[in-house]
N, C-alpha and C positions, 0 to 999 in steps of 0.2 A: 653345519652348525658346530661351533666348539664346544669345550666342555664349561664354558665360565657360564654360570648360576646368573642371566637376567631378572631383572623384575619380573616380567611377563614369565620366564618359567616358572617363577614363587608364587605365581598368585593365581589363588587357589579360594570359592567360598570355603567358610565357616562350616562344620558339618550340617548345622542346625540350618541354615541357610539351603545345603544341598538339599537336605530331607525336605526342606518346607517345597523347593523348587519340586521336588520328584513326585511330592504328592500333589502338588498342581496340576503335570503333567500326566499323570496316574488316573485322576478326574476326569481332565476334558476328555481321555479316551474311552472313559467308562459308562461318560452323560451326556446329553443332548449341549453342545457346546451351546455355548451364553453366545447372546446377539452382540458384537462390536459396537464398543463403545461410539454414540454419536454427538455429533457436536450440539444439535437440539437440547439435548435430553441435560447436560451437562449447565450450560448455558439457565435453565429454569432450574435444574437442584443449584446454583449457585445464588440464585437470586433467589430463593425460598430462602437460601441460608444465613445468608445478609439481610433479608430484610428489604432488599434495595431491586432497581431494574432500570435503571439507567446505569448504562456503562459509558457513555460518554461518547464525542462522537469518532468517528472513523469506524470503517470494515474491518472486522477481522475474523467474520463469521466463515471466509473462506478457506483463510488457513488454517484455523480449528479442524476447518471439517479433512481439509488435504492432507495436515499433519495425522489425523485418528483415521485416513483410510489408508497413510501409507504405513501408520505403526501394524494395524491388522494384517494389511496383505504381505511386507518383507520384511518388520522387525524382529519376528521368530521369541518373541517376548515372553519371559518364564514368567513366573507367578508374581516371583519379587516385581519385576518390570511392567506389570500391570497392575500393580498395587499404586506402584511407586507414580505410575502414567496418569492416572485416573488423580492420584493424591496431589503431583505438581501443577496438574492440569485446573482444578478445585481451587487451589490457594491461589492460581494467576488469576482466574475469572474474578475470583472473591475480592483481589486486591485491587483490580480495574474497578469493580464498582465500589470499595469503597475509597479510592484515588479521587473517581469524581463527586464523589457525596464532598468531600474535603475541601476537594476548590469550590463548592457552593458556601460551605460553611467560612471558610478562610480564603477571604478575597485578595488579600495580601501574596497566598502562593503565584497566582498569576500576573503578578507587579514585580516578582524577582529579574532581576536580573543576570546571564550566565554572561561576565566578562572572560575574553583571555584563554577559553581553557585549556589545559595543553593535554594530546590523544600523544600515548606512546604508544607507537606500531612497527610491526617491523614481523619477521617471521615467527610463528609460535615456539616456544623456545629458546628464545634468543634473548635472552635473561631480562623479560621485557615484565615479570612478576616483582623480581626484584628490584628494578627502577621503581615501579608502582609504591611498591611500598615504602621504600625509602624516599621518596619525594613525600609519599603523602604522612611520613614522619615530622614536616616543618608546620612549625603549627599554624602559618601565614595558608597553608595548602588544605584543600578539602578532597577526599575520597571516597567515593560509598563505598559503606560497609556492608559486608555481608548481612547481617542479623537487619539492617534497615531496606536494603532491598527485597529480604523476602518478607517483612510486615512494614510496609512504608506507612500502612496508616495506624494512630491518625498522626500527625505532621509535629507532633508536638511531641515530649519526655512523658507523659504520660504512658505507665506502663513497661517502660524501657525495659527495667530489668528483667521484666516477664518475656517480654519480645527475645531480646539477647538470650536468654536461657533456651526460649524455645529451638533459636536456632542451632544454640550449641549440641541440641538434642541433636538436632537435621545433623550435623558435622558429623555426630558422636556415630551415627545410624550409618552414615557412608560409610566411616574408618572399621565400622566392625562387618560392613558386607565385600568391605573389601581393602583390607587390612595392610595393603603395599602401595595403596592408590598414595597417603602421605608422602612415602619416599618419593611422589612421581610432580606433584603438585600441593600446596600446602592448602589445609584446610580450616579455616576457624570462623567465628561468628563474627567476631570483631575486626578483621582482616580484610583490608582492601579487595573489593571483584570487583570485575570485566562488566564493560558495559552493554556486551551480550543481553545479561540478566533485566535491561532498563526496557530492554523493545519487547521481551519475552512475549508482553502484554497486547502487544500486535500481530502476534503469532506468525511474523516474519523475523526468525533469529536463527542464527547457523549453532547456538545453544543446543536445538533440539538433535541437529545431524551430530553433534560428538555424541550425544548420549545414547542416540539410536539407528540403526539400519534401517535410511529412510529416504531412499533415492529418488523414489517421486515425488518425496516430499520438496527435497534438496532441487531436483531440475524447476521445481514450480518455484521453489525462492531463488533461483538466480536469475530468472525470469522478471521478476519482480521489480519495480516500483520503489524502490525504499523510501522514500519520504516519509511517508505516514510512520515507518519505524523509528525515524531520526527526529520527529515531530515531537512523540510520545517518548524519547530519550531526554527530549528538551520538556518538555513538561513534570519529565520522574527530577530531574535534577532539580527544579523549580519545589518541589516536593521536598526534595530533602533540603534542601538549602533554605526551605522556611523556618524548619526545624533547628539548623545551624548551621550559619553561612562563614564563610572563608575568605580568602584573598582571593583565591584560585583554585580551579577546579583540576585535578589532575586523575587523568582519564586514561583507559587501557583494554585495550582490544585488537588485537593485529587483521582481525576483520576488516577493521575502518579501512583498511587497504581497496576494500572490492568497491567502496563505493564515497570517494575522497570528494566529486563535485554535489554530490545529496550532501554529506556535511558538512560541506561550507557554505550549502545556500541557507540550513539553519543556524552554525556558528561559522561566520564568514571572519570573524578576526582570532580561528583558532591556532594557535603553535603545537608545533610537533615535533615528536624525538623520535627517531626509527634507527630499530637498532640491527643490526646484521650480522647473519653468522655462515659459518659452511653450506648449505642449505640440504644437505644430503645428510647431514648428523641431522639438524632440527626435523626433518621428515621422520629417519627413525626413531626419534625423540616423542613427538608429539604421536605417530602411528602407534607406540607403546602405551601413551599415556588414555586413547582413545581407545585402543583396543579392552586395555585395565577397566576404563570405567563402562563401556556398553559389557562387558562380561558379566558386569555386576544384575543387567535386563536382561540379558539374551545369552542362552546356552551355546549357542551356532555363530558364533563371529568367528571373520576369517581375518586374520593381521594383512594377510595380500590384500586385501581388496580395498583395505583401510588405508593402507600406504597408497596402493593406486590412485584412489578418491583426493588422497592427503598432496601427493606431487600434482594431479591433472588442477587440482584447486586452488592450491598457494604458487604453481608456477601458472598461472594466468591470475591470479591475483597481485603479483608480483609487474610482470608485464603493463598489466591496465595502469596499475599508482605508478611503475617508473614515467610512465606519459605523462600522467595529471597532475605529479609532484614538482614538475621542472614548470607550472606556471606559478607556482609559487614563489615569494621573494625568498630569496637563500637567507636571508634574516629570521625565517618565519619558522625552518625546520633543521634538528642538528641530528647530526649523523653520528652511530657508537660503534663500533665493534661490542660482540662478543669476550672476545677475550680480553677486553679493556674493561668490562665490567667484570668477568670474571679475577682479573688479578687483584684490582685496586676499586672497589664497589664506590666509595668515598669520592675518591678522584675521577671516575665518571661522572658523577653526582656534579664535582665542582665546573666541570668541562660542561655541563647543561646551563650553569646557573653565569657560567661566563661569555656564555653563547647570548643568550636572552638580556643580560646585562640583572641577571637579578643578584640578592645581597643571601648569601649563604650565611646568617646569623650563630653567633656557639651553638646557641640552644638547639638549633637545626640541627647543626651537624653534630653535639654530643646525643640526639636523640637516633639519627641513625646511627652512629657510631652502637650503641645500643642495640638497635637492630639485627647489622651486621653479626655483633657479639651471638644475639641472642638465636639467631637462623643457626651459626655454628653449634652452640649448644645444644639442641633442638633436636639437631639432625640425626634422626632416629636411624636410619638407615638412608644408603645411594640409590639413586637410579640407575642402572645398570640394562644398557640395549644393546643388542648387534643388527648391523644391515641385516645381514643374511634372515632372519630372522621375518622378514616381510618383505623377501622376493624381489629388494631392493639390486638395478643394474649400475651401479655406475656409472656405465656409460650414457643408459637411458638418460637418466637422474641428471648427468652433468647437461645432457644437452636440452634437458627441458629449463633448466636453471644459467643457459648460457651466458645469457644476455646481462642480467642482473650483478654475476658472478662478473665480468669480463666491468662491468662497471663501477661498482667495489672492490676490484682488485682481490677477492675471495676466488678459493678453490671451494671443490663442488665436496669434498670433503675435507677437514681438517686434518696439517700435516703432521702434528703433534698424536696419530692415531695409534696406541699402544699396540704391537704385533700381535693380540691375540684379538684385533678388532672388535671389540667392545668396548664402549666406550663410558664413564664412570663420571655420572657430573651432581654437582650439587645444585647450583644453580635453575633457576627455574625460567 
């Protein structure tokens, strides 16, 4: 390891955070440890609390239960992380039942329509945050917002500015449990998120494997089914789009990789932009960013194993879309670099809209113009990672990343890599 100052060596909880964590751990060794949270129990304190018990239909009584027996047995979860479990776990139940009270009441959300929408994927990392937002800056374009996906109901302005506040709270709670996680990925109420967050509610979502060490969880969802996920993605969007609808929907999750023929047999006329980058930076890239935020639950994370998990997953995730993506019309998906988004943000932007044949309006582009400005400005601090740093080989790394790399014409790491191998990016 060298001497350059990563994010991951900065961060560090809050003292007041360690002491709450130490006297968590201080307890359970002192008292008859509390019985693991069960999916039962959860399931009726949610429906006492709404009022409601119709959650609509599809199972998801499984993954509940597989996700809460794999956080017990290998998440190694401090206090914070069991607050935090039991809290996220409470608002998803809550907002599934009242999702469906909404569509009995507003019969309208199941008459929406989702045309067209276009999923940006590509590796994580690979400045596929920053397309998202600057696309969903045209105002012809629709995005969920954070603060509407975690209180989606009810489907109407009603409330709003309570909702928004509440989640600015949620944002405010993360940056102060883990105060470097902004330089790593942005975070705000009103800011475009991943479509992760829409399945949540099927408790089939790879959402829950970055936040926590959850291997049996993670071997049981790639197992999986996904439809019912992609279902209840199309039903969240129907949801928000009754509330207010758009030209276009533009969508982002490099996920949509693992499973490209489940979304097309629910949005079978969707477009795609997948962006590409070294793949051996983005692994250390997102291994940092994943490590950052499960610290924030788990005292015991290890950066190797997270890296491990991160190559064995996105290089077979990678693998599977290069198959499924070549039955696609080459009309239907455009291709980025990296380092084309990083130099000239605007001018990727217009290389989408001349791909698809769309009409880049002033107003569009003075409003990411805006953007751009305003991310520069912002920028409180870099993201700062080294390989080394999570036991990453090279050579491994290239050859798991062969194929993809040999097809993009990409090395397995970028040649621009400063001698003190650390690598210093804004981009997200």
């Amino acid at each position: 390891m060298n001497s350059f100052a990563t994010t991951l060596d900065q961060t560090r909880p809050a003292l007041p955070v360690r002491l709450l964590n130490g006297c968590g751990a201080l307890l359970e060794k002192t008292r008859i440890p509390r019985a693991p949270l069960r999916a039962v129990d959860l399931i009726e304190t949610s429906k006492r609390r709404c009022g409601l018990d119709n959650f609509g239909g599809g199972d998801f009584f499984e993954g509940l239960s597989r996700l809460l027996d794999s956080c017990h047995r290998e998440s190694r979860l401090n206090l914070i992380g069991k607050i935090a479990l039991r809290t996220d776990l409470m608002r998803t139940l809550c907002s599934r039942l009242f999702m469906h009270r909404d569509r009995q009441l507003y019969p309208g959300i199941a008459r929406q329509e989702i045309r067209e929408p276009l999923f940006i994927v590509g590796l994580p990392r690979s400045g596929t945050t920053l397309l998202h937002t600057l696309l969903a800056a045209d105002p012809e374009h629709r995005a969920p917002l954070t603060w509407e996906v975690m209180t989606p109901s009810p489907p109407t302005r009603e409330n709003e500015k309570r909702r928004i506040q509440r989640a600015t709270q949620s944002c405010n709670c993360l940056n102060w449990l883990a105060p470097t996680f902004r330089h790593v990925h942005p975070v705000g109420a009103e800011l475009p998120q991943e479509c992760v967050g829409l399945m949540t509610p099927t408790f089939m979502s790879d959402q829950f494997d970055t936040m926590y060490y959850v291997p049996l969880y993670r071997a049981w969802f790639f197992r999986q089914d996904l439809l019912p996920a992609y279902e209840y993605h199309h039903c969240f969007l129907q949801h928000l789009q009754f509330r207010q609808s758009a030209r276009r929907w533009v969508l982002k999750a490099p996920t949509h990789m693992f499973a490209l023929p489940t979304l097309l047999s629910v949005y079978p006329d969707a477009l795609f932009v997948q962006t590409h980058r070294a793949p051996l930076d983005a692994m250390a890239s997102v291994s940092s960013l994943i490590t950052i935020l499960r610290r924030v639950f788990s005292d015991a994370v290890d950066p190797l194993i997270v890296c491990q998990e991160a190559i064995g997953y996105w290089s077979e995730t990678l693998d599977r879309f290069l198959q499924e993506r070549d039955r696609l019309a080459a009309n239907r998906i455009c291709d980025l670099n990296y380092i084309e988004i990083r130099r000239d943000p605007i001018a990727a932007v217009r290389r989408i809209y001349e791909h698809f044949g769309w009409l880049l309006s002033q107003k569009a582009e003075q409003r990411m113009r805006r953007v751009v400005a305003s991310q520069a400005h912002e920028q409180s601090g870099l993201h700062r990672y080294d390989l080394s740093q999570f036991g990453l080989d090279p050579a491994e790394g290239a050859e798991a990343f062969a194929a993809y790399c040999e097809r993009f014409d990409l090395s397995a790491q970028a040649v621009d890599r400063p001698s003190h191998r650390a690598k210093t990016l804004v981009l997200k």
